[in-house]
C-alpha positions in Angstrom: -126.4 76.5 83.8 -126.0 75.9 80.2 -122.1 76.3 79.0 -123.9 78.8 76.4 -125.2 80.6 78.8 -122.0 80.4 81.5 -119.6 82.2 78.6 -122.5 84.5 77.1 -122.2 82.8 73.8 -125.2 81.8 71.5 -123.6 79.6 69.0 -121.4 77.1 68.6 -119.9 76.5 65.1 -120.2 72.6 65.6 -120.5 70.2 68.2 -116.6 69.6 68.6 -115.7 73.4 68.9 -118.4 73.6 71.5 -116.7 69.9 73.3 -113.3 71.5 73.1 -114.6 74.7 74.7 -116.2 72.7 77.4 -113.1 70.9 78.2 -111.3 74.1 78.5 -114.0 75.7 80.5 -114.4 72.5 82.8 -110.5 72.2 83.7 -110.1 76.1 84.4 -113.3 75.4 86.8 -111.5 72.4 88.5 -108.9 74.1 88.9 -109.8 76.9 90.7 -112.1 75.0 92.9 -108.7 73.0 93.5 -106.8 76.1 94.3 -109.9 77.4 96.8 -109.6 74.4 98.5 -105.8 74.2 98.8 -105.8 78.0 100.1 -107.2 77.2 103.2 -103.9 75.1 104.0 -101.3 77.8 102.7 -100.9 75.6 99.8 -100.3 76.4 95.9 -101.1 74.1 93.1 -97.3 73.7 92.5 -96.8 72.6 96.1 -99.7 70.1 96.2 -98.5 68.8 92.8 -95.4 67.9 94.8 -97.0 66.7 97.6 -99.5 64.6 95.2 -95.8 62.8 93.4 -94.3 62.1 96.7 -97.1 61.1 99.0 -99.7 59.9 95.8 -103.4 60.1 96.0 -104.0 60.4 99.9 -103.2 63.9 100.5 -105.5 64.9 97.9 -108.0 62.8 99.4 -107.6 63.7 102.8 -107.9 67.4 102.2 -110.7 66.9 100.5 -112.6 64.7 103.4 -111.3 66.9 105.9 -113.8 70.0 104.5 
């Protein structure tokens, strides 16, 4: 689906407003799919943040796998 189309708006005023909106719109998405995936385990974002500092990328990629 088109970003237009995903936030019901026709027109962009130039092609960096509509980048900056998709950068937004793109992180808000990650996120959530992040915190979907992290409910499962009982886990917040904060707490995986931790857990992502202290233990580094492999807990992020082994939830991830183990869906």
């Amino acid at each position: 689906m088109k970003l237009e189309e995903e936030i019901k708006q026709a027109k962009f005023r130039d092609p960096f407003a509509k980048a900056a909106v998709n950068i937004s719109y793109t992180h808000f998405w990650l996120q959530d799919q992040l915190r979907q995936l992290l409910k499962v385990h009982h886990i917040s974002l904060q707490q995986f943040n931790v857990l992502r500092i202290d233990l580094g990328v492999v807990v992020f990629f082994y939830i991830t796998l183990s869906h």
